[in-house]
C-alpha positions as CSV (number, residue, x, y, z in Angstrom):
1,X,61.3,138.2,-30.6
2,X,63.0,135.1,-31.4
3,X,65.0,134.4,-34.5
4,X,64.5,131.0,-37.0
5,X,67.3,130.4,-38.9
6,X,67.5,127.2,-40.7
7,X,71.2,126.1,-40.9
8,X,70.2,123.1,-44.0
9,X,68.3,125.0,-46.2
10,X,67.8,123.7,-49.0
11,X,69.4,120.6,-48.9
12,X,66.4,118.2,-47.8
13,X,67.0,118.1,-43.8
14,X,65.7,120.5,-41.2
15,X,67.7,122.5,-38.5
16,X,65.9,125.1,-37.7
17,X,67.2,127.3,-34.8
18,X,65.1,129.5,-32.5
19,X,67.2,131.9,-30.5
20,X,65.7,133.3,-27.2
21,X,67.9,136.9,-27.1
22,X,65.4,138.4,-25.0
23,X,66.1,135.3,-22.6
24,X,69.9,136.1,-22.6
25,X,69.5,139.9,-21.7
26,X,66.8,138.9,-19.3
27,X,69.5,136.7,-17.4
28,X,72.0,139.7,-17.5
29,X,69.6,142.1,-16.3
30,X,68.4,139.6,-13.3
31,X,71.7,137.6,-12.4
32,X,74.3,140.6,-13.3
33,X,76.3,138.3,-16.1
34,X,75.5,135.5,-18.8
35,X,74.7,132.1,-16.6
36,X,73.9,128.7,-18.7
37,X,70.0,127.5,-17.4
38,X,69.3,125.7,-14.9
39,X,67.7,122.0,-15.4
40,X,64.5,123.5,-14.0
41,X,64.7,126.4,-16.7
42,X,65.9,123.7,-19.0
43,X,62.4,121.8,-17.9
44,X,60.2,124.4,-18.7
45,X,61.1,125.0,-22.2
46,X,60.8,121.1,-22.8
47,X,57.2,121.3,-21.6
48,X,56.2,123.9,-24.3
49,X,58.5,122.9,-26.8
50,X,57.0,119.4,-26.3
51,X,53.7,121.3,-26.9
52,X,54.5,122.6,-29.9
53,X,56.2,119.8,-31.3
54,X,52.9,117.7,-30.9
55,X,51.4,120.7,-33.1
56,X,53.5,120.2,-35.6
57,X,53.1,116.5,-35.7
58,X,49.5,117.1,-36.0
59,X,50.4,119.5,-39.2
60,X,52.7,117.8,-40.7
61,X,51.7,116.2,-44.6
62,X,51.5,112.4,-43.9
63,X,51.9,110.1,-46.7
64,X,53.9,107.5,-44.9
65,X,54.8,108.7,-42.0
66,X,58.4,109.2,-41.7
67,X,59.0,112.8,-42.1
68,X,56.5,112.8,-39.2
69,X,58.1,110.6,-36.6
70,X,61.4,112.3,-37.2
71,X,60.9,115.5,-35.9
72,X,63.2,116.1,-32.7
73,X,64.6,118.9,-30.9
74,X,67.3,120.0,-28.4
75,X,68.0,122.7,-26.3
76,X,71.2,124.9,-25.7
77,X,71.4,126.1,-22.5
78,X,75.0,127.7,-22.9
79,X,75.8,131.2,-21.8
80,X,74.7,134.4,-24.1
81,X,73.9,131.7,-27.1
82,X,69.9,130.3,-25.4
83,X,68.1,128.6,-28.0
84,X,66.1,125.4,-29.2
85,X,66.8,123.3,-32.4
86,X,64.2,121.7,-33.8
87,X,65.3,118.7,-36.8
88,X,64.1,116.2,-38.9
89,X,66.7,114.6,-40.4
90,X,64.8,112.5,-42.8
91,X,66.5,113.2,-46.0
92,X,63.5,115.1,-48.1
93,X,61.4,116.6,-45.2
94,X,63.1,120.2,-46.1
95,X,61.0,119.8,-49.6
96,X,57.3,118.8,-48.0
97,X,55.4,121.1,-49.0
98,X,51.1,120.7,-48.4
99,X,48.7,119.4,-50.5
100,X,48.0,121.9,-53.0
101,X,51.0,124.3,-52.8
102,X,53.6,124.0,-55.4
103,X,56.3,122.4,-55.2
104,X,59.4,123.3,-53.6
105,X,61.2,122.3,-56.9
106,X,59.0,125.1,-58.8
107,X,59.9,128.0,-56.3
108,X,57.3,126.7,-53.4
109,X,57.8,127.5,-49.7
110,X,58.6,124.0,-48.0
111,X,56.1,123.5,-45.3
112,X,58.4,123.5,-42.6
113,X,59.6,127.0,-42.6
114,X,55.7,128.3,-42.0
115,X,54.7,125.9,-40.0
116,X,57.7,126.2,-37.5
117,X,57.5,129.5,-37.7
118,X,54.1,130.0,-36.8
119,X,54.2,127.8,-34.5
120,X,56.6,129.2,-32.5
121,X,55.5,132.6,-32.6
122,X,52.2,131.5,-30.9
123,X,53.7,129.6,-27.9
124,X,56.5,132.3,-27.3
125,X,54.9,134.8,-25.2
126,X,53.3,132.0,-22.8
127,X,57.3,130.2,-23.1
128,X,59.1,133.4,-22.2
129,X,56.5,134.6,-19.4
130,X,56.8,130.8,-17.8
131,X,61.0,130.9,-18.6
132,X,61.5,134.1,-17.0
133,X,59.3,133.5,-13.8
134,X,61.5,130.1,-13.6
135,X,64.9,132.6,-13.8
136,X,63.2,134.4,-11.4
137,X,62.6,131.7,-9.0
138,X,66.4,130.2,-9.5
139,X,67.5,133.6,-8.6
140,X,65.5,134.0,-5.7
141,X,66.9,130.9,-4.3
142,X,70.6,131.7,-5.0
143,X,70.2,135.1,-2.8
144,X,68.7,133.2,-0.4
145,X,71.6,130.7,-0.1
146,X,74.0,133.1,-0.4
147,X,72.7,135.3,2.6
148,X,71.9,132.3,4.4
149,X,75.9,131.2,3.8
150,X,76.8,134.8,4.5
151,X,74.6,134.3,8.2
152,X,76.5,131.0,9.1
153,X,80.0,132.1,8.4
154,X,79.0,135.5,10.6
155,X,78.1,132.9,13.4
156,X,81.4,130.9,13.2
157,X,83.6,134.3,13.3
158,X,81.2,135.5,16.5
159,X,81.4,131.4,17.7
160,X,85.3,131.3,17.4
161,X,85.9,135.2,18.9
162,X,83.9,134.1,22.0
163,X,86.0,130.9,22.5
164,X,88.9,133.0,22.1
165,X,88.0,134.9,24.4
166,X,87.0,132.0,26.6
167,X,90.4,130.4,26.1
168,X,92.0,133.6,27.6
169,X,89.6,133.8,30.9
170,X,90.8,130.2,31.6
């Protein structure tokens, strides 16, 4: 299960982090040590984060707007540390709360930290299945290049041996 941490609570602006440690192991397990993704794996999270991000658009209080149209995210591919960001760096988005909640100010739960949570937990199982068949793939492809390298250099050691060998007949 992936982890949200928000790295601005508090202080108006969103950073919300969702780590993908199953996604890390799973590379381990599949490639035998951390690798960062590949811009294919890197493609597939973009489609469902994209999803999701137009869910939260949908969801999100609109009075004028801009708290809205700032949401943005990121992903970090790097080794052992897989994981998206999702921000809005409008300065009081971290305080939105719905209609009819309290207020953030009187102990409310901002908006954010429900609906990116929830939000996330119902696209992850379709994300990791669709991430990990990409891994998969990737790692399919590297064994195939890798025997197919190992095939060509075992045909220029048997190619050079049998011009040796022609080289000493003449």
């Amino acid at each position: 299960m992936a982890e949200i941490k928000d790295l601005l609570r508090g202080r108006g602006r969103i950073v919300a982090t969702a780590r993908m440690p199953e996604i890390d192991a799973y590379i381990r397990k599949v490639h035998g040590k951390a690798r960062p993704l590949t811009a294919k794996e890197g493609q597939v999270i973009r489609g469902q984060v994209n999803a999701q991000m137009r869910v939260i658009r949908r969801n999100w209080p609109v009075r004028t707007g801009t708290s809205r149209a700032g949401w943005t995210f990121f992903i970090n591919p790097s080794p052992g540390k897989v994981a998206v960001v999702f921000e809005n760096p409008v300065f009081y988005s971290g305080w939105v709360t719905r209609k009819g909640q309290q207020p953030v100010r009187e102990g409310g739960t901002p908006w954010y930290q429900v609906l990116v949570s929830q939000v996330w937990k119902a696209n992850q199982p379709r994300l990791m299945r669709l991430l990990k068949a990409e891994i998969d793939r990737t790692e399919g492809i590297a064994k195939k290049g890798k025997a197919q390298a190992q095939t060509r250099t075992e045909r220029k050691r048997e190619t050079s041996a049998l011009a040796s060998l022609v080289r000493r007949l003449f």
